[in-house]
N, C-alpha and C positions, 0 to 999 in steps of 0.2 A: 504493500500500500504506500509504501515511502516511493517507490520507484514511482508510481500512476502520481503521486501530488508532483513527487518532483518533473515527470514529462508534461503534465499539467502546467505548471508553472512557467516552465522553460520554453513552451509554446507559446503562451501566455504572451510572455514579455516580447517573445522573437516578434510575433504578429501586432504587435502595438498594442495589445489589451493589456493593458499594466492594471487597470481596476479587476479587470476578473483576476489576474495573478494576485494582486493583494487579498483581494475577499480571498481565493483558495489559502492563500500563506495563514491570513489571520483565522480563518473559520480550521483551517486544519488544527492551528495550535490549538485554540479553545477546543476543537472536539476533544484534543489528547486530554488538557485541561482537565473537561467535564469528568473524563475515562477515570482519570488519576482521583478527579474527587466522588467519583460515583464508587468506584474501587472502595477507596478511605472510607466511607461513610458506611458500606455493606460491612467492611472491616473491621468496625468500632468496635463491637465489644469485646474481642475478642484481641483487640491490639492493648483496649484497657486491662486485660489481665495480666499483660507482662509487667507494669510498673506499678502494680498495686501492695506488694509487700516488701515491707521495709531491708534495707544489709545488715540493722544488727537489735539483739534484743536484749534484755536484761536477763540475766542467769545466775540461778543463783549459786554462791560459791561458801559453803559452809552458812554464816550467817550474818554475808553480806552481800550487795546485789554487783554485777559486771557488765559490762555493757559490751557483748559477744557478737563476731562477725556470724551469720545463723548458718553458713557453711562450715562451722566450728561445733555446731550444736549436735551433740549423739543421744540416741535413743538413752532414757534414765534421768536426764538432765533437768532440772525444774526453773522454767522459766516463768515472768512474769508477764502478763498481759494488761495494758492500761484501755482504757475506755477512749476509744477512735483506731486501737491497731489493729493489722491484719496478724491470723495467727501465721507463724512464719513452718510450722511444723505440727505434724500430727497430733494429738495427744489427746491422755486421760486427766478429766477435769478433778484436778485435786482440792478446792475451795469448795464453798458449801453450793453454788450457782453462776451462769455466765448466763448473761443474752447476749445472742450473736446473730448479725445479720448477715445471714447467708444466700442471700441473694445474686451475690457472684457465683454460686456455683450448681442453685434449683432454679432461678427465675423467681422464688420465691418469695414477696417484697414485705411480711408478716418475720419481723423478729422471734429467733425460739428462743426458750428457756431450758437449759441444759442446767442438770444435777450433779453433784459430787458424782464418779465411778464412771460420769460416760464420754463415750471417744467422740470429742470434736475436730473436724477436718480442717484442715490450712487453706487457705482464703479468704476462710469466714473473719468478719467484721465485728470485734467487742463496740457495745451499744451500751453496757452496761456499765459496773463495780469493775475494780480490779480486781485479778484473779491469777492462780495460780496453776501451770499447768504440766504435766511429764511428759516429757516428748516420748514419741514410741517409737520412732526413727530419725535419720537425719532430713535436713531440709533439703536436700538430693533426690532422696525418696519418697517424699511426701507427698499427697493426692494433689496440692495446687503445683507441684514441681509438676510432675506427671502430665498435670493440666494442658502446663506453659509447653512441654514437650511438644504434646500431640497440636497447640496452638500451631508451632512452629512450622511443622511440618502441614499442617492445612495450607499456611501462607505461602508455603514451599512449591506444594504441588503442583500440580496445572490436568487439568481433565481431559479426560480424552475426547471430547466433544470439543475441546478449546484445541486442542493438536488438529483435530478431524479440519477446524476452520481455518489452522494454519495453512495446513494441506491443499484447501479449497481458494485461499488467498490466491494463491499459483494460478490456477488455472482461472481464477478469474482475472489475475492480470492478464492472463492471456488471450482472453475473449475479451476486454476490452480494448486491449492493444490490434486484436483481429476486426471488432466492431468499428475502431476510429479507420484504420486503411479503407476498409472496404468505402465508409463514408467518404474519405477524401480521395479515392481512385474513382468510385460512380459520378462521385459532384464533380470532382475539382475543385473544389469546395475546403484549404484545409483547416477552416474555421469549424465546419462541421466535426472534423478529426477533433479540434480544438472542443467543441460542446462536449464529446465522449468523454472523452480523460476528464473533462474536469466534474462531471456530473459523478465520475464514478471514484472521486475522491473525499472523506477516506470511506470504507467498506464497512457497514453492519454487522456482516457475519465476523468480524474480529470484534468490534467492540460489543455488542448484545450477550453473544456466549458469556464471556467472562463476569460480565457486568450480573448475569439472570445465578449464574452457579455462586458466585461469590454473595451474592444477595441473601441464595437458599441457605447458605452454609451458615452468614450471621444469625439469619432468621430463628433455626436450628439451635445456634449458641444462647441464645437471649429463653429461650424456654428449658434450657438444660439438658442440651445433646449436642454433642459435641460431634460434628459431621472431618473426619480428618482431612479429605481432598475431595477436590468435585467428583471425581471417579467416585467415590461412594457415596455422593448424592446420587448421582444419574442412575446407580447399581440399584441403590433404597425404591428407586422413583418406579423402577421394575420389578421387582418384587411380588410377586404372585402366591408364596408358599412361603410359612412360618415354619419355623421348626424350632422350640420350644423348651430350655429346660426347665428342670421343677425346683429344684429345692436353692432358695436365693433368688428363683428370679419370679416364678409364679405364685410361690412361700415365701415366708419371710427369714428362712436359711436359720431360724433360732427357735429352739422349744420358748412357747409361752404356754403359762396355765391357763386352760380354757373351762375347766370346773376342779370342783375340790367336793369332796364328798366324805360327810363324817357320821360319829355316831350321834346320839340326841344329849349325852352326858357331855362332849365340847363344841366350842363354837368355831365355825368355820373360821374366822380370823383367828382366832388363838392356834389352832391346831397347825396353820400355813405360819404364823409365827415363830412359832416353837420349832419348824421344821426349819426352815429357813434360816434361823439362830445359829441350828447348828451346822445348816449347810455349810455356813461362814467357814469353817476349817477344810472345806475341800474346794479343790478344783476342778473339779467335776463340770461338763458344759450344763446339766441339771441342775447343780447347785446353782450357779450364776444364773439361772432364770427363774427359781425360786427366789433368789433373794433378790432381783429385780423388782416381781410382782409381788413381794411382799412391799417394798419400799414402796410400788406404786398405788398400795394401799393404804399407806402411811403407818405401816403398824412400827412400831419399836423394838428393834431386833436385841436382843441381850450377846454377851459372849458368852462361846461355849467355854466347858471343860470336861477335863479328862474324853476327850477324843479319841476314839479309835475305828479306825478306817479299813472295811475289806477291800482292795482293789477288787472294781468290775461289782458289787456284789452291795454297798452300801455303809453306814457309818452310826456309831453309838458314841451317846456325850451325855452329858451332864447339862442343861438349862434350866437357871433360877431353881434349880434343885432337885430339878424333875429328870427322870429316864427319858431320854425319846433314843428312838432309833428310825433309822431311812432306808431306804432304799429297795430292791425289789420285793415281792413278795413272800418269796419262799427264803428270802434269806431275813427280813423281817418276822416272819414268824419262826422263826427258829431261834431268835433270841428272845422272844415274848412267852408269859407261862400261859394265857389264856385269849381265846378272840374275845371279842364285844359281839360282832356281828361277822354274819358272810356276805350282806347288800353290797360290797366294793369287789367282791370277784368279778371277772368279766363286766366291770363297767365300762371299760373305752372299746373305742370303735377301732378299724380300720386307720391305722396313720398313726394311733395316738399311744400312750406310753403312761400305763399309770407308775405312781411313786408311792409305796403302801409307807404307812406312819405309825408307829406305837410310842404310847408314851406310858409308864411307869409299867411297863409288861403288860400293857395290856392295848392290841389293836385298835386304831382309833379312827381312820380314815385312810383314803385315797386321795392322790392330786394329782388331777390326769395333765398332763401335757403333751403338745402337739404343735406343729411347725403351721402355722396357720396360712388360709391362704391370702396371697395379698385382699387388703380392702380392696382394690382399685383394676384387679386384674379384670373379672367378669365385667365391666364395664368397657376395660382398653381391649377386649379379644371382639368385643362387640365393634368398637371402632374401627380396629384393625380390616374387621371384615368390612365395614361400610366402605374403607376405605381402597379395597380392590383384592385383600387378599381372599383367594380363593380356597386355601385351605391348611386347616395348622395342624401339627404333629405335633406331641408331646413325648420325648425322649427325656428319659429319667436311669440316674443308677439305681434307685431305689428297686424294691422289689414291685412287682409288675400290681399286684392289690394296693397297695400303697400310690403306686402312680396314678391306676384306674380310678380311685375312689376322688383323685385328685382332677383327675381327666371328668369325671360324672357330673362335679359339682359345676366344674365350669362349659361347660358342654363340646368340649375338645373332642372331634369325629377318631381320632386317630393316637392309639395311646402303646408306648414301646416303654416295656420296662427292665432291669437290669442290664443297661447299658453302659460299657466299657467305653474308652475315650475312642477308642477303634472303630467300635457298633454304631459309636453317635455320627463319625463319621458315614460309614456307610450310610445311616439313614440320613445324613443330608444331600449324598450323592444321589439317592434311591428317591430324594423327591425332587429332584433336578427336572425326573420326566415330564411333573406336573406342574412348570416353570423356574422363573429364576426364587432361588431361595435366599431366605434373610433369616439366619440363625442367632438366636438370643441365648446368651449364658452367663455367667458369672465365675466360674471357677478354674481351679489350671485345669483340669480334667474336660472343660467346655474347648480349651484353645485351640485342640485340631479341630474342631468342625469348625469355631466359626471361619478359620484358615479356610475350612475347603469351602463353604457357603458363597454363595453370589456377596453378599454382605453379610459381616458380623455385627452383632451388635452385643458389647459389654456393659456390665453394671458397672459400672467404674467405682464409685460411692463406698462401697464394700466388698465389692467384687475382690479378683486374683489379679497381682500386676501382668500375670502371662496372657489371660485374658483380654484386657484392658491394649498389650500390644499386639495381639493377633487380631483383633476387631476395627471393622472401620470405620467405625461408630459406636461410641463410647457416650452412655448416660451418667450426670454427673451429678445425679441426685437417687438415692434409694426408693426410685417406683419407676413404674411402668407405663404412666401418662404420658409425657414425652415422647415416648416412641409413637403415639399413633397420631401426636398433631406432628412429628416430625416427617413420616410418612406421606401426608395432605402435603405440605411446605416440596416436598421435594419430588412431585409429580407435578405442585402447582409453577416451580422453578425452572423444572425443566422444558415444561411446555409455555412458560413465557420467555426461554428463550430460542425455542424454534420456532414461537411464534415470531421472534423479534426477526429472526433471523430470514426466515418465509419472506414476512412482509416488507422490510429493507431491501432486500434483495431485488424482490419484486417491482418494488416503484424503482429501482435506483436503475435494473433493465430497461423498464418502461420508458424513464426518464430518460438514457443510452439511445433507444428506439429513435423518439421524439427528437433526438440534436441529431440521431444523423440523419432524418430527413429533414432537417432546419427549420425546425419549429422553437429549438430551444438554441438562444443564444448562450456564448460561453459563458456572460456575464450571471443570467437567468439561472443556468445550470448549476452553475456553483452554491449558489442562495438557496436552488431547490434540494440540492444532495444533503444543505447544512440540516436545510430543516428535516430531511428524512434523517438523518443521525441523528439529531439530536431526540428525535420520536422515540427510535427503537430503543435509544438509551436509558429514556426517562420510562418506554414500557417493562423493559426490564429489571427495574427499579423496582415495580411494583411487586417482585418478590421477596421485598425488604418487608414487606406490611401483612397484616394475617390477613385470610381468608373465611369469610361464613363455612366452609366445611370444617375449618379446624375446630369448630366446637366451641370458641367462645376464648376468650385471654386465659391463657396457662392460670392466673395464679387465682382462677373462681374455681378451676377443679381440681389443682393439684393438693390443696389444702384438707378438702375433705374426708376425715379419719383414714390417712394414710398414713400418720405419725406416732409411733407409741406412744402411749397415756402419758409415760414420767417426759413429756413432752409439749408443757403448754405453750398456743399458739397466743401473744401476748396484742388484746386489739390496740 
């Protein structure tokens, strides 16, 4: 396109039309201009994340503060957080509460309320008190490093629909250098030669592509999906076949208590109490959601004593003075002299996992727990589908009743259970037939399929960092919402930039036509070509903005009970 302005011009000026050569000189700059701030402005938020966390933080060093470059900072480390920082590293919140605006990293614009024990992500914005926090890794490692990464590499990339128009540049300079001869060998005429070139400078199909993908990709960032390069926009935009995994992505990848069940002699708080009390001495992934949902019931946890722990099999202690013992059934009552009742045999279902209770030897309840499924899924598989996929699979390690019962509730036609990192592969291969596929996961075990998938898409948020790099889109918030307005955004992106591209084209030939049979002067033509550029740029634009298919602004649906209890959303 440099070549067509520049014979443009050059004929231009040979011919005495020095005013059509200027309008081409000046309209070409500003088209570049426009390009460069149409580029910038689809780029925004995503260029704000590289400068938003601070080089150094206070650390604490025995029991006084330093003021530490955060590339110095290792997982153990206790640093302090003041009210306006970004957190510069992962960590578990060791003060009694933080509110953080995390917005940078859900689209979410509602401050949370996070409690002592829980992991807050790097990004997020203290709104709050000062606070204290333990890094769990370096800031290298951490989910906004991670972030800034796969940023880099979106601004890096270039798509293959943007190469495709490189490609097509060529031969349309060619046909337009063919369209001005044949004009000035018919006429004689080489003013008419002169109308071609200059009408057909500069060209649509370069600037609308890049302008409609980079658009989709901001779009994308601002609701909390991180699209890495136009290629896995245009990949998303095709997408026909879901392929699905369960535990972290359609679950919430962590036992929570979903009932508790006792005898009529304790009360269901005390007895989850007491249990939980003494969970405190194990590490068990049960105990820590025990003592979660008791926290989020506010009850008052005591310390145990005299502790003793079966590996695999559960644990006995001492609470405010009382016997309790935990853990499975048969190893619970083998430390107990009597039952109360048998009501808690075979109380949970399918999926779920009771936890039997005795306190002073004597059986006292069940507390079933189960990996629940997301709030928000049945809604997004519903979108999904509005939105063109024609059909989802559900590939799980779990065992195949477990997946099923998980597959029933959300009405998933197609359910694979005991699945190897292998098998999950094959069945993404094996839904190839019934178009292009887009595989969701979370974990290192997800990372060869989403590898072999048309597109992956990772949970980034909690997900596996193996994950996170084998996926070409990457959710930066713990749900599943995102993905189905990200879906709309990137079908609605891609087609406004072959619309841009159609329609550009189209007049800018038409306009070619009409100078070489001298209806358009060179002067005219140049004015007219500004105004179709400038069109196609500003239509391509408009996959900066949402769409009535997307469902409505992210943050009316993302909020609703998609957050854990010990979670409040603060109006």
């Amino acid at each position: 396109m440099d070549i067509v302005a520049a014979l443009s011009m050059a004929f231009a000026l040979s011919f005495g039309e020095s005013l059509a050569a200027n309008v081409v000189a000046l309209m070409y700059a500003g088209g570049q201009m426009l390009e460069g701030y149409a580029s910038g402005r689809a780029a925004r938020e995503m260029t704000l994340l590289m400068g938003r966390v601070g080089r150094t933080a206070f650390r604490y060093v025995g029991d006084r503060l330093e003021l530490t470059p955060i590339e110095k900072i290792i997982a153990g480390d206790h640093i302090m957080i003041r009210q306006g920082e970004v957190l510069p590293v992962d960590g578990i919140l060791l003060s009694r509460r933080a509110i953080l605006d995390e917005s940078a990293l859900t689209g979410e614009p509602l401050p949370v309320d996070h409690r002592a024990g829980e992991e807050v992500l790097s990004g997020s914005t203290s709104i709050g008190p000062v606070f204290t926090l333990k890094a769990l890794r370096p800031a290298s490692e951490s989910t906004y490093a991670a972030i800034v990464r796969l940023v880099e590499t979106a601004q890096t990339n270039k798509a293959p629909m943007a190469r495709l128009a490189d490609r097509y540049g060529l031969a349309f300079l060619l046909m337009t250098v063919a369209i001005a001869l044949t004009a000035w060998l018919l006429s004689d005429d080489p003013r008419r030669a002169l109308a071609v070139l200059v009408i057909a400078t500069p060209c649509p199909l370069i600037l609308a592509v890049p302008v409609a993908l980079m658009s989709g990709i901001s779009r994308c960032a601002s609701i909390g999906c991180l699209v890495k390069d136009g290629s896995a926009l245009e990949a998303l935009s095709r997408a026909r076949v879901a392929v699905l995994d369960k535990t972290g992505t359609l679950t919430r990848g962590k036992p929570e208590i979903v009932a508790v069940g006792c005898s009529a002699w304790i009360d269901k708080d005390e007895l989850l109490r007491l249990a939980a009390s003494l969970d405190q001495a194990s590490s068990h992934v049960m105990a820590a959601a025990l003592i979660a949902g008791a926290q989020e019931r506010n009850l008052r946890l005591s310390p145990p004593t005299n502790v003793e722990e079966v590996g695999g099999s559960g644990l006995e202690g001492m609470v405010d003075g009382r016997r309790v013992v935990i853990g499975g059934s048969r190893f619970v009552k083998s430390r107990s002299s009597r039952n109360a009742s048998q009501v808690f045999e075979n109380h949970h279902r399918s999926g779920e996992a009771a936890v039997t209770v005795a306190i002073d030897g004597l059986v006292a309840g069940n507390i079933i727990m189960a990996d629940p499924v997301r709030a928000e899924a049945i809604s997004v598989l519903q979108r999904l589908r509005s939105a063109g996929i024609t059909k989802i699979v559900l590939a799980s390690g779990d065992r195949l009743d477990v997946a099923s019962h998980v597959g029933n509730i959300l009405g998933i036609e197609q359910v694979l259970g005991e699945q190897t990192p292998a098998s999950k592969v094959e069945a993404v291969i094996a839904a190839k037939s019934f178009g292009p596929v887009m595989m969701v996961g979370d974990g290192v075990n997800d990372a060869p399929a989403l590898a072999a998938a048309d597109v992956g898409v990772a949970l980034g948020a909690r997900g596996a960092a193996a994950s996170s790099e084998a996926a070409n889109i990457v959710l930066l918030v713990d749900r599943l919402d995102p993905l189905a307005t990200a879906l709309v955004v990137a079908r609605r992106a891609v087609a406004i930039a072959r619309q841009s591209v159609v329609a550009g084209l189209g007049l800018s030939v038409a306009g070619m036509i009409a100078a070489a049979f001298g209806y358009l002067p060179p002067l005219h033509g140049a004015l007219l070509q500004e105004v179709i550029d400038v069109a196609v740029i500003l239509n391509a634009l408009r996959a900066l903005g949402p769409s009535k298919s997307e469902g409505g602004p992210y943050s009316q649906f993302a909020s609703i009970a998609t957050r854990p209890a010990s979670k409040t959303q603060l109006s």
